[in-house]
C-alpha positions as CSV (number, residue, x, y, z in Angstrom):
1,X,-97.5,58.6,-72.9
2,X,-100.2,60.7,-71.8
3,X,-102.3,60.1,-74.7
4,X,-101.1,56.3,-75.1
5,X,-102.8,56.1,-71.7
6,X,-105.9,57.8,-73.1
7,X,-106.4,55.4,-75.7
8,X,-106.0,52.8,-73.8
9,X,-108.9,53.9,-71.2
10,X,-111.1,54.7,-74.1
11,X,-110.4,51.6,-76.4
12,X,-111.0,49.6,-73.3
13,X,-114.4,51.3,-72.3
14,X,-115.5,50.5,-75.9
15,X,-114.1,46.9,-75.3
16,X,-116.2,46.5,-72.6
17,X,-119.8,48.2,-74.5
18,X,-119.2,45.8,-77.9
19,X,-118.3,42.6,-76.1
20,X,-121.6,41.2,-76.2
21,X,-122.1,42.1,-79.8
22,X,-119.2,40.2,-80.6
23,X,-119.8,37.2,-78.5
24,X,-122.4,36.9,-80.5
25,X,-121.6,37.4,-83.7
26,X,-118.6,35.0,-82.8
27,X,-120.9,32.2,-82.2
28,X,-122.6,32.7,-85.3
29,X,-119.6,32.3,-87.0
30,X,-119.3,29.2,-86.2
31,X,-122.5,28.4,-87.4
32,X,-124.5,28.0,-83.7
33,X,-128.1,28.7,-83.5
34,X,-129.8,27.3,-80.2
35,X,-133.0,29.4,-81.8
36,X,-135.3,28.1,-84.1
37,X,-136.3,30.2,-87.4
38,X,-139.4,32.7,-86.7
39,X,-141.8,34.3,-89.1
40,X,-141.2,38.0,-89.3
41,X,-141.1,40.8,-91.7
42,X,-138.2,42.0,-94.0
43,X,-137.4,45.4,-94.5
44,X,-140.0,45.5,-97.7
45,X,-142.5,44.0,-95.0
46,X,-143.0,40.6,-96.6
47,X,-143.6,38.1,-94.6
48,X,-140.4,35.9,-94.6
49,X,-138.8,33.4,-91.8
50,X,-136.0,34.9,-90.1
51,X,-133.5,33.6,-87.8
52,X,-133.1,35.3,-84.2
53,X,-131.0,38.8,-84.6
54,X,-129.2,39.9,-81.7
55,X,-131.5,41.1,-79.2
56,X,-133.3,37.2,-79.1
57,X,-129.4,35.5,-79.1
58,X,-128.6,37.8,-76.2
59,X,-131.9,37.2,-74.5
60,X,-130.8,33.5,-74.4
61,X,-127.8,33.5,-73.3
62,X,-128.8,35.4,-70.1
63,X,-131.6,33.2,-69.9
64,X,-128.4,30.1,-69.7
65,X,-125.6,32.5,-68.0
66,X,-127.3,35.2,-67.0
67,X,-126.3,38.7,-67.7
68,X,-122.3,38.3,-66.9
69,X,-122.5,35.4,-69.8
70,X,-122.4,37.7,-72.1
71,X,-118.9,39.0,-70.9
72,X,-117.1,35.4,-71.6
73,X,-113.4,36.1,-73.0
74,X,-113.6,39.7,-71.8
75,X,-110.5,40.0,-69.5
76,X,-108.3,38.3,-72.6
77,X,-109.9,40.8,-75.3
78,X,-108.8,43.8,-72.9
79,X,-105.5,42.6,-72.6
80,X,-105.0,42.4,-76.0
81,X,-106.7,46.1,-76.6
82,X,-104.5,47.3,-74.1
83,X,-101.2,45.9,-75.3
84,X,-102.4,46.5,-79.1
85,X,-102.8,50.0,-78.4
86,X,-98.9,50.4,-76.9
87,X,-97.1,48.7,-79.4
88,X,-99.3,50.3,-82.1
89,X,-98.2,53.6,-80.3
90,X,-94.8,52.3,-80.1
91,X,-93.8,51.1,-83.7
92,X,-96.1,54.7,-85.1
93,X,-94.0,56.8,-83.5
94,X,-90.8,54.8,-84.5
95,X,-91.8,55.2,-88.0
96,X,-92.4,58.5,-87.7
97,X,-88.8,59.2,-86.4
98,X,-87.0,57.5,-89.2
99,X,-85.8,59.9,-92.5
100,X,-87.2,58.5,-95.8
101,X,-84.2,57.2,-97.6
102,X,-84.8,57.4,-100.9
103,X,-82.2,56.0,-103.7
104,X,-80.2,58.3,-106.8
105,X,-81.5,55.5,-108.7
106,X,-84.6,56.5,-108.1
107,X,-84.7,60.1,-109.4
108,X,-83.0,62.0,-112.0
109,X,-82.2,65.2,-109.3
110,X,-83.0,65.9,-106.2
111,X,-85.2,68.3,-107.2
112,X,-87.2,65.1,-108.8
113,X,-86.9,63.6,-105.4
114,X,-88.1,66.5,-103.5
115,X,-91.3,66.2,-105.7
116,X,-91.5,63.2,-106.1
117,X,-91.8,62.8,-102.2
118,X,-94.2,65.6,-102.0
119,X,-96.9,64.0,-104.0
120,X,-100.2,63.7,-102.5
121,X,-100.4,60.1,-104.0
122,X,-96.5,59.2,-102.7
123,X,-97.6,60.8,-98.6
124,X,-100.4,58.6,-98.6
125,X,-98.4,55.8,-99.4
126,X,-96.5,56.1,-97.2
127,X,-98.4,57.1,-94.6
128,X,-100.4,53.9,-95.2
129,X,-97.5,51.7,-95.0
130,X,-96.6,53.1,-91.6
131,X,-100.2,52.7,-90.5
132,X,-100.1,49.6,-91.8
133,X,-96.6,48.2,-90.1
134,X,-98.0,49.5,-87.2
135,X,-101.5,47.6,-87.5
136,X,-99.4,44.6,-88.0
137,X,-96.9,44.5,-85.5
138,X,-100.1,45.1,-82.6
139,X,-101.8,42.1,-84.4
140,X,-99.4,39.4,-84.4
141,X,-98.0,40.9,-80.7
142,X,-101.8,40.1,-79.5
143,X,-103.1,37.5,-81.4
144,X,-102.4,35.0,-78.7
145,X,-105.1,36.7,-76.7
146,X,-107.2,36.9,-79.5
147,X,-107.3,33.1,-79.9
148,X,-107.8,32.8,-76.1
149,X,-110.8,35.1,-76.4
150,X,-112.5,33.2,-79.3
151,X,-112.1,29.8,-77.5
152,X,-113.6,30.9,-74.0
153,X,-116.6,32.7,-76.4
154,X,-117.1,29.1,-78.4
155,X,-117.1,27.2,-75.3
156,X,-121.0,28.6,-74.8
157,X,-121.5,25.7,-77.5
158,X,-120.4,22.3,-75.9
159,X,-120.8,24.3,-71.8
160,X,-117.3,23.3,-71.6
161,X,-114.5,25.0,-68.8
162,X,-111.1,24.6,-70.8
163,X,-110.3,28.0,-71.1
164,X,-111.1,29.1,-68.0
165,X,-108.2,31.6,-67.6
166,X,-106.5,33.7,-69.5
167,X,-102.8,31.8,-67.8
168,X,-104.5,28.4,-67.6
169,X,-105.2,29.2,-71.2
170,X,-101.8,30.2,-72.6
171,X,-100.6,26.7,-70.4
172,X,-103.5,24.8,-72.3
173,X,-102.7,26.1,-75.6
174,X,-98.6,24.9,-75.0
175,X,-99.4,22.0,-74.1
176,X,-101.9,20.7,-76.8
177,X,-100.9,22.6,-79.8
178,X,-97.1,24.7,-79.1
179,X,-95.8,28.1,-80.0
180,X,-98.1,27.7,-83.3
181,X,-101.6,27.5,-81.4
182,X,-101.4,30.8,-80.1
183,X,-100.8,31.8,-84.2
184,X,-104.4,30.1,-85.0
185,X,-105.7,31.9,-87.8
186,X,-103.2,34.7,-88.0
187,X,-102.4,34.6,-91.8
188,X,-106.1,35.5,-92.7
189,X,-106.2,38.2,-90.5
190,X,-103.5,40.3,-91.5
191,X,-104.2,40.0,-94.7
192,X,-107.9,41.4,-93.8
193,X,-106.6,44.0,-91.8
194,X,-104.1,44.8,-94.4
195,X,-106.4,45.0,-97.4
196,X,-109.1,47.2,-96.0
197,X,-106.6,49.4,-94.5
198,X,-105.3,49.9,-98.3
199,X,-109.0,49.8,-99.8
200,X,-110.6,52.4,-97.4
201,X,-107.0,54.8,-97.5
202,X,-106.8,55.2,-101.2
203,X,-110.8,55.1,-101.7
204,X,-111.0,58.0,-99.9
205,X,-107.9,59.2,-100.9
206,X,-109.6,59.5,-104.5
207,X,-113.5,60.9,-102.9
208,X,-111.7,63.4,-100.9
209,X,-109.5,64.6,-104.2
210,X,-111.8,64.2,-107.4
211,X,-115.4,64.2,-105.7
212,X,-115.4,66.7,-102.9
213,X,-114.7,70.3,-103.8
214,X,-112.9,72.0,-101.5
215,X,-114.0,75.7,-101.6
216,X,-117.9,74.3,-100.4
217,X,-118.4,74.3,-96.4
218,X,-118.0,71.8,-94.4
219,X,-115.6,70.6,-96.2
220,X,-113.6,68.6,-92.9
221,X,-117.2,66.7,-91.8
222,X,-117.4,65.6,-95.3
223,X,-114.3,63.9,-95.5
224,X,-114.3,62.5,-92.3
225,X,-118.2,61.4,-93.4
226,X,-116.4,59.6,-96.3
227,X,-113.5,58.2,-94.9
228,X,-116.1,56.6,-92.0
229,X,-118.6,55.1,-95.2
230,X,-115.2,53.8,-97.2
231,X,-114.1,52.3,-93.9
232,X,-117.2,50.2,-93.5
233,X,-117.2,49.4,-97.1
234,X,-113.5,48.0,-97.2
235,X,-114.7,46.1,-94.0
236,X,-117.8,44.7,-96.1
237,X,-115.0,43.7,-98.6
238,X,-112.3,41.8,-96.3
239,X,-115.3,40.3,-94.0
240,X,-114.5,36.8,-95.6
241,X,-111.2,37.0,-94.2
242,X,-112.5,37.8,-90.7
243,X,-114.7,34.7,-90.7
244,X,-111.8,32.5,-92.0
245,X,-109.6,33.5,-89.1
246,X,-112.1,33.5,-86.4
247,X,-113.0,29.8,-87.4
248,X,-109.7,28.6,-87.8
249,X,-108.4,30.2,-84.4
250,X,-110.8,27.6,-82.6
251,X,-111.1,24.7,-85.5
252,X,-109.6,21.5,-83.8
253,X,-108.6,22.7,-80.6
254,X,-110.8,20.4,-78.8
255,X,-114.0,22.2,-78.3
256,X,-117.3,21.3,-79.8
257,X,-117.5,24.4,-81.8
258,X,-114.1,23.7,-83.7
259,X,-114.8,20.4,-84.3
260,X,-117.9,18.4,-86.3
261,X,-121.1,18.6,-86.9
262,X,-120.4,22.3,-86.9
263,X,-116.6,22.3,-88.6
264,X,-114.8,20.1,-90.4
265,X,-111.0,19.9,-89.5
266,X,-109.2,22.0,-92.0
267,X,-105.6,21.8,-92.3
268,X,-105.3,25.2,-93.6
269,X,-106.7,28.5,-93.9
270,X,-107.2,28.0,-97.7
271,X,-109.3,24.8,-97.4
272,X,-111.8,26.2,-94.9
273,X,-112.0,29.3,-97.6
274,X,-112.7,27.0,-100.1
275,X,-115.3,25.1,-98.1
276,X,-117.0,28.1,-96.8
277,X,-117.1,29.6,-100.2
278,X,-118.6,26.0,-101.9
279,X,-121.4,26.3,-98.9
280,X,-122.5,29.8,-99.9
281,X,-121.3,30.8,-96.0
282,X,-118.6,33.4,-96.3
283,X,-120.8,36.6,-95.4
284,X,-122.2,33.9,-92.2
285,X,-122.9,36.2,-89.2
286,X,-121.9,39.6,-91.0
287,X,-125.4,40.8,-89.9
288,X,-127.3,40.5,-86.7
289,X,-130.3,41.7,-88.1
290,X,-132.8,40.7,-90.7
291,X,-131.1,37.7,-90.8
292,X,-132.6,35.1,-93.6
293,X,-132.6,31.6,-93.6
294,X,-129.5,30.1,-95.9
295,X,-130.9,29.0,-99.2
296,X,-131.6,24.5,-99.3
297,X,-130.3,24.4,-95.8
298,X,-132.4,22.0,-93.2
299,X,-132.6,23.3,-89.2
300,X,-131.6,20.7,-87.0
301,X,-133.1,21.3,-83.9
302,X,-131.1,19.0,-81.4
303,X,-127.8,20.2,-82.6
304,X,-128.9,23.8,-83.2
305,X,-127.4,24.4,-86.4
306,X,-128.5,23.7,-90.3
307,X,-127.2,21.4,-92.2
């Protein structure tokens, strides 16, 4: 319990440090750009027209909000940290109380079965698939507050006040859209969290084995150094399925940034996929910086997007 609590005080000072960083990147997601493009340099120091990275976007929204603007959708965001990290907690250690029941049919022995369980390849399976039934069980617990944090970020766009709350919220969401609003975008996101849990386990699961040799020192940083660079590489992969659920938790839902110009009304996950893929926009807003103009898109300065 002791250490549950510790998480939960850490994940939520961490919460509370990234929240701007991800207001931002939420809202260009959604494809919002109240700046116009600037001539900068690139990394190679070319002269190139950039779009405002993070520091400029922040800048503006304080000069709008102020500095507290860039804390909208914190309090929901927290509440789903902190309830994430309990049943995460929760379902983990119920895992890890259950005996692996593994079928005669299975092995030839049970000495086969003894080895067999005793593989490196088999204990990281499964210890992924515990990881992962955890992960999942915290995502769809919270997701409701993960939709309510979106939509009180997006409202920035149209200076709406409909998700005010995170209780006037939950009643909004009822009312407008039932039990399967607070499920916005859901499918995508386990699927993303699922896959780079997978890609960045057994990537390096294989480094750590057939790359790293373990009679050099330092031998623990360098596997924790690898696990940390497959991490962000599997989150590089599955970023399309971020963007997907992000835009579909607030497509429709009566706020200017769900509906057109700046998103058509998909009736599915898949369609938005496909329509963000035939634009050339499924990596939109995976950087904050160095951030070059789309290729034959137009800036349109009264709605702040391009077209």
């Amino acid at each position: 319990m002791a250490e549950t609590c510790g998480q939960v005080l850490l994940g939520s000072g961490l919460t509370i440090l990234s929240h701007p960083l991800m207001y931002i990147k939420v809202l260009v997601q959604v494809g919002h750009e109240p700046l116009p493009p600037t001539l900068g340099r690139n990394l190679f120091g070319r002269q190139v027209y950039q779009l405002p990275g993070l520091f400029a976007y922040a800048k503006h929204i304080i000069k709008i909000d102020g500095k507290s603007g860039l804390f909208k959708g914190l309090t929901p965001r927290l509440c789903a940290g902190t309830i994430g990290t309990i049943v995460h907690s929760k379902v983990l250690q119920k895992c890890q109380d259950e005996k692996i029941e593994v079928g005669t049919h299975m092995c030839i022995d049970e000495m086969s079965c003894v080895f067999l369980m005793n593989t490196p390849i088999f204990l990281l399976s499964f210890q992924t698939t515990k990881e992962m039934i955890a992960r999942s069980c915290a995502t769809i617990v919270t997701h409701p507050f993960h939709v309510i944090t979106l939509r009180c970020m997006v409202q920035f766009i149209g200076r709406e006040a409909k998700y005010s709350g995170v209780f006037d919220s939950i009643v909004t969401i009822y009312r407008e859209e039932g039990i399967l609003g607070f499920f916005a975008g859901l499918i995508p996101r386990l699927l993303g969290d699922i896959l780079s849990l997978w890609i960045c386990n057994m990537l390096a699961h294989f480094i750590n084995t057939y790359a790293i040799d373990d009679s050099t020192s330092h031998t623990g940083e360098i596997k924790n150094c690898s696990q940390a660079v497959t991490g962000f590489f599997a989150s590089m992969l599955t970023y399309p399925f971020v963007l997907v659920s992000n835009l579909m938790a607030v497509n429709n839902c009566g706020l200017a940034g769900g509906l057109p110009p700046y998103a058509a009304i998909y009736p599915n996950w898949l369609h938005c996929w496909s329509h963000l893929s035939r634009e050339g926009n499924m990596s939109r807003g995976n950087s904050l910086f160095f951030r070059k103009l789309p290729a034959g898109k137009t800036y349109a300065v009264e709605q702040k997007r391009f077209f």
